[in-house]
C-alpha positions in Angstrom: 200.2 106.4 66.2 203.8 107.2 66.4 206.0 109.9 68.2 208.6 110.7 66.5 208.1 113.9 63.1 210.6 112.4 60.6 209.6 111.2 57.1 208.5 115.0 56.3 206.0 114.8 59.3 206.3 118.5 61.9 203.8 120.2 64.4 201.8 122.6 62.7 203.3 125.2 64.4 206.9 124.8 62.6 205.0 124.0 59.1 203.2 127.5 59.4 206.8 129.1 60.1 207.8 127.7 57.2 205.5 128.3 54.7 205.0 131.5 55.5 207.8 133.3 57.0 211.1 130.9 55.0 213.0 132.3 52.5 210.1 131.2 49.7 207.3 131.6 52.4 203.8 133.2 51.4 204.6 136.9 53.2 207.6 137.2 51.2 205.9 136.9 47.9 206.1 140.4 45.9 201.8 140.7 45.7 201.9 141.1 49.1 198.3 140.1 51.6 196.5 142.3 49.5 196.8 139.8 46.7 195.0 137.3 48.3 192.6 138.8 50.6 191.0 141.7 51.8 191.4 143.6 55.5 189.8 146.4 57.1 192.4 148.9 56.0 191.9 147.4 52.1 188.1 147.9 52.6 188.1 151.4 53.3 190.2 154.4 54.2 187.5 155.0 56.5 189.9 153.1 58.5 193.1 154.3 58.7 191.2 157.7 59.8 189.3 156.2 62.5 193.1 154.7 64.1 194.8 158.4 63.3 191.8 159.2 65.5 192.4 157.3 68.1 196.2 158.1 67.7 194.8 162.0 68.0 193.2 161.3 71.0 195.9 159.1 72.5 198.1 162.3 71.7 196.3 164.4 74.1 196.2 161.9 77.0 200.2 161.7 76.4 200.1 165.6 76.3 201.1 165.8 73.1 205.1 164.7 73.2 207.6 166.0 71.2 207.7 163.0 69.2 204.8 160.5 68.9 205.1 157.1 67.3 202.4 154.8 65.2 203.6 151.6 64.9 201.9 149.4 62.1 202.4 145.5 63.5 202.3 143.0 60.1 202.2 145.9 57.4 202.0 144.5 55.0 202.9 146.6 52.6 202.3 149.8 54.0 198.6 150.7 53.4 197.9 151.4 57.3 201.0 153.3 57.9 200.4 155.6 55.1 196.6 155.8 55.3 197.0 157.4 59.0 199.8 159.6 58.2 197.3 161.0 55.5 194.5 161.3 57.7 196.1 163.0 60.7 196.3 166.8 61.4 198.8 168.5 59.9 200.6 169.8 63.4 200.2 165.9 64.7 201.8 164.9 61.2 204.7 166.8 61.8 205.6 165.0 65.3 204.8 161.3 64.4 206.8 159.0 63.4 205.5 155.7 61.0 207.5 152.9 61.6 206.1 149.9 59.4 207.2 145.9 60.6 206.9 143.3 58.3 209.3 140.0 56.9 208.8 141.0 53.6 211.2 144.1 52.0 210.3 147.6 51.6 208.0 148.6 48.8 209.8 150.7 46.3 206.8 153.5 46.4 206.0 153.5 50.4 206.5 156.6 51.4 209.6 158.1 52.8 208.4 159.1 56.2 207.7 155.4 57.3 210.7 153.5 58.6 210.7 150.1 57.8 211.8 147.5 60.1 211.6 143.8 60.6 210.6 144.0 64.2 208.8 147.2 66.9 211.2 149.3 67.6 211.6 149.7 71.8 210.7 152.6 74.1 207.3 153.5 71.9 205.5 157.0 72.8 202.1 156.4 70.8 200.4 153.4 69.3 201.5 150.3 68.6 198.7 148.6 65.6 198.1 145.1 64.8 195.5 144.4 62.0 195.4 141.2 61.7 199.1 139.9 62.3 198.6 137.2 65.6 196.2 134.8 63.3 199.9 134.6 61.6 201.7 133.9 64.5 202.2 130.0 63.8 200.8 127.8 66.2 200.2 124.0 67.4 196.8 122.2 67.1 196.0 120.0 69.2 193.2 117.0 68.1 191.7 114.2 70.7 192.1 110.6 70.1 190.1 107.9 70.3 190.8 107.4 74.0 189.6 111.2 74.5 193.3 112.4 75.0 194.5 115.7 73.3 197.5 114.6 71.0 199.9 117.7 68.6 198.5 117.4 64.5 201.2 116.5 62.2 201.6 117.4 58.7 203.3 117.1 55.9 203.8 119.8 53.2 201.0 118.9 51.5 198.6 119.0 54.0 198.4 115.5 54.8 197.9 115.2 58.6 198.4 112.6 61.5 197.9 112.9 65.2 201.7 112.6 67.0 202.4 112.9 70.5 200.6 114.2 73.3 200.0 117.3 74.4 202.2 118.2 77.3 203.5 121.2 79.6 203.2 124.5 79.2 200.7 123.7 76.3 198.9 121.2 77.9 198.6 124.1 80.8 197.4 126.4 77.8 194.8 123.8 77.2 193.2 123.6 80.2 193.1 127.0 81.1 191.7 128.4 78.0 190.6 125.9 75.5 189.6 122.4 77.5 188.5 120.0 74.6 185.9 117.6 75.6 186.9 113.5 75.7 185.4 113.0 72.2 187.4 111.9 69.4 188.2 114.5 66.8 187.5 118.0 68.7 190.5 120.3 67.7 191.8 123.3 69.4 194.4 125.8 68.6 197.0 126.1 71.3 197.4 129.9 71.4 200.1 130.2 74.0 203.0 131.4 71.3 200.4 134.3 70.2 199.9 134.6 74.1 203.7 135.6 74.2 203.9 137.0 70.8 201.8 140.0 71.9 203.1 140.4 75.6 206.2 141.1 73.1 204.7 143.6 71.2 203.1 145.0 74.7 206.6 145.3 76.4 208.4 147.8 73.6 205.7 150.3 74.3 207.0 152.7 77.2 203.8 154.9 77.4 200.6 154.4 75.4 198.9 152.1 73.7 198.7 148.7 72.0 195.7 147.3 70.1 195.4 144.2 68.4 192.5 143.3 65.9 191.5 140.1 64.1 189.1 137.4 64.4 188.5 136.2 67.5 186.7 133.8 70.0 186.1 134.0 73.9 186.4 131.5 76.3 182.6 130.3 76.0 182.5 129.8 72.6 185.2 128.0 71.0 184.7 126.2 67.7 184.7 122.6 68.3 187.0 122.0 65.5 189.4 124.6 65.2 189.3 127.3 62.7 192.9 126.6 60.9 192.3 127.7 57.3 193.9 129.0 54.1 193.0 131.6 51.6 194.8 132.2 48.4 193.5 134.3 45.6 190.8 136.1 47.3 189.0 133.0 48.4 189.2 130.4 51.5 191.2 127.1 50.4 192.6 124.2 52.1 195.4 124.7 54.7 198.2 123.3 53.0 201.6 124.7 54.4 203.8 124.9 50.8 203.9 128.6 51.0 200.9 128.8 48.5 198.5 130.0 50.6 197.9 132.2 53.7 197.2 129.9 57.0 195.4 131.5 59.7 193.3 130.6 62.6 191.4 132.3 64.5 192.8 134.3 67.8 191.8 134.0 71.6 192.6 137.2 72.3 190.9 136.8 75.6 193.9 135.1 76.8 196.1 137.1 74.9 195.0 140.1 77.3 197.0 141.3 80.0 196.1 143.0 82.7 194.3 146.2 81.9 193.4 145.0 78.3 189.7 144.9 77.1 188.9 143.1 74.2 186.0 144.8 72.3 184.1 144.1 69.0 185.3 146.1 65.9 181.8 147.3 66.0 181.8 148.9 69.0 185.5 150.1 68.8 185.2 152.1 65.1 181.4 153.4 66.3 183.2 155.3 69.7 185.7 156.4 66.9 183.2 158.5 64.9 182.5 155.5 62.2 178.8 154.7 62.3 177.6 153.6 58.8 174.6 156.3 59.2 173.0 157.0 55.8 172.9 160.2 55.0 169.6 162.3 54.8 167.8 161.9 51.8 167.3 166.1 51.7 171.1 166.5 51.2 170.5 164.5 47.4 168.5 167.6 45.8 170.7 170.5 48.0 174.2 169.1 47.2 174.1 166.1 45.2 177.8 165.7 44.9 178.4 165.6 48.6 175.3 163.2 48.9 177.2 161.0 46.8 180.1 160.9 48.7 178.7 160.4 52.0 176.6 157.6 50.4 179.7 155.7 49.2 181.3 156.5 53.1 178.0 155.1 54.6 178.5 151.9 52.7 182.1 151.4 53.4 181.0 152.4 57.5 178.7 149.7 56.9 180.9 147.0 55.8 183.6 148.2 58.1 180.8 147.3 61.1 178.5 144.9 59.8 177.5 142.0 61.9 178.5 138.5 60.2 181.7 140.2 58.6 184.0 142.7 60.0 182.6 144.2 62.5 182.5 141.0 64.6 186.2 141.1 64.7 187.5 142.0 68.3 190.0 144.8 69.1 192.2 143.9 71.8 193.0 147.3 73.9 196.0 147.4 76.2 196.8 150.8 77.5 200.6 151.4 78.9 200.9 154.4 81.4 198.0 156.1 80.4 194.5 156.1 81.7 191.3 154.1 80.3 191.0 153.0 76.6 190.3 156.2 74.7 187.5 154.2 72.7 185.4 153.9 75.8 182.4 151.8 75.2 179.4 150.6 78.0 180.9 147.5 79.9 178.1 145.5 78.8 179.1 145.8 75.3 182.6 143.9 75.7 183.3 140.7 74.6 
């Protein structure tokens, strides 16, 4: 194998960049994510009321400033941002501020109260919210030759791949610390440290409150063998191939993502201390008020998918809390990741 990443050949980490971040990338197409697959806020508005909850509460344990910010982290187009403005109280309504922070431009029909901006604005008073934006943040993989020695993946744009140089430094460090692959040939890895910084980011432009990141995850004792690098375009997992076709994601260790404080919790967990629980509603309520039976039928289902084991409720939520006590989603300790 050689060294060097001419002839078209890049880490994965600069492909990802490019394909979905460049001037043609995937984020910057006008469909938006939603096009191509579906998140917790897209599932349900359920949602977006559960984080104006915790916003509510995080409100109180500020004691309720004069201006309180919700920052939505990789908006894509706005759905959060809007969905917790509309579920919040009307005299918490009237001191937030939305900001939404994306690559891509401002929709034409998002509404006027959300700033948009291509990166957090500094000093934030509130929460800062990432659904699903780290598995974005572009990263190296790392695969182990034949001699059992962990070497960067190169690739082409069309997904062709070949193992380059190896792993070294401060990603080698990364390696060993949180993602040790076995000397046996073809065990992949994912080396997380840019997402590691990516989010300590994010972390430092809140001045008092809260950050939370969400997405799929992985802890320290169970990493996939092989990686999870994947694409999905179209509503449906595909081939990572880094022409800006596709999404590419991978899957996030947000146990080393955590700082000091931070408590990484399973979207189950997190949305049931929130007041979502899936709970079907009693059968009695169909023959007294079978409109409002309805309803709550259709809620229970969307609670439901919203927490189900297998699908998104396995997700983690990363909790970081700035200057303010505990996690405001307090769960048992047993019940953390």
């Amino acid at each position: 194998m050689t060294n060097d990443t001419t002839g078209g050949w890049t880490g994965w980490r600069a492909a990802t960049e490019a394909a979905l971040y460049g001037p043609d990338g995937f984020y910057r197409r006008p469909e938006g994510p939603a096009g191509h697959f579906r998140t917790s806020v897209h599932a349900s508005p359920l949602f977006a009321e559960a984080v104006a909850r915790l916003l509510c509460r995080l409100d109180e344990a500020l004691g309720r400033p004069a201006r309180l910010d919700f920052v939505d982290m990789a908006a894509g187009r706005g759905e959060l941002a809007g969905g917790v403005l509309a579920a919040l109280p009307a005299e918490v309504n009237a001191r937030t501020r939305a900001y939404a922070v994306e690559v891509a431009g401002r929709p034409a029909a998002l509404d006027h109260r959300i700033e948009w901006l291509s990166e957090p604005p500094k000093n934030i008073t509130g929460l800062l919210f990432a659904n699903e934006w780290l598995d974005n943040v572009p990263v190296e993989i790392a695969e182990t030759d034949s001699s059992g020695l962990p070497r960067r993946v190169l690739v082409r744009r069309d997904g062709r791949e070949r193992l380059g140089e190896p792993v070294a430094g401060a990603e080698a460090e990364w390696l060993d610390r949180w993602w040790p692959l076995p000397a046996e040939e073809g065990l992949r890895a994912e080396i997380g440290l840019p997402r590691d910084e990516a989010w300590a980011s994010a972390v430092a432009t809140v001045g008092r409150g809260l950050a939370v990141a969400v997405d799929y995850t992985h802890t320290a004792s169970s990493r996939p063998l092989f990686g999870t690098l994947t694409g999905f375009r179209e509503g449906r997992e595909s081939a990572p191939v880094p022409d800006g076709s596709c999404d590419l994601t991978a899957h996030v260790a947000l146990d080393a993502c955590a700082l000091p404080g931070g408590r990484v919790l399973t979207q189950r967990d997190a949305l049931r201390a929130l007041g979502i629980a899936g709970a079907r509603p009693p059968l009695s309520l169909a023959s007294t008020q079978p409109a409002e039976y309805v309803r709550a039928l259709a809620r229970a289902g969307e609670a439901a998918e919203l927490t189900a084991a297998g699908g998104l409720g396995d997700f983690g939520w990363l909790i970081q809390p700035v200057g303010v006590d505990g996690l405001l989603v307090d769960v048992p300790d047993h019940e953390e990741q």
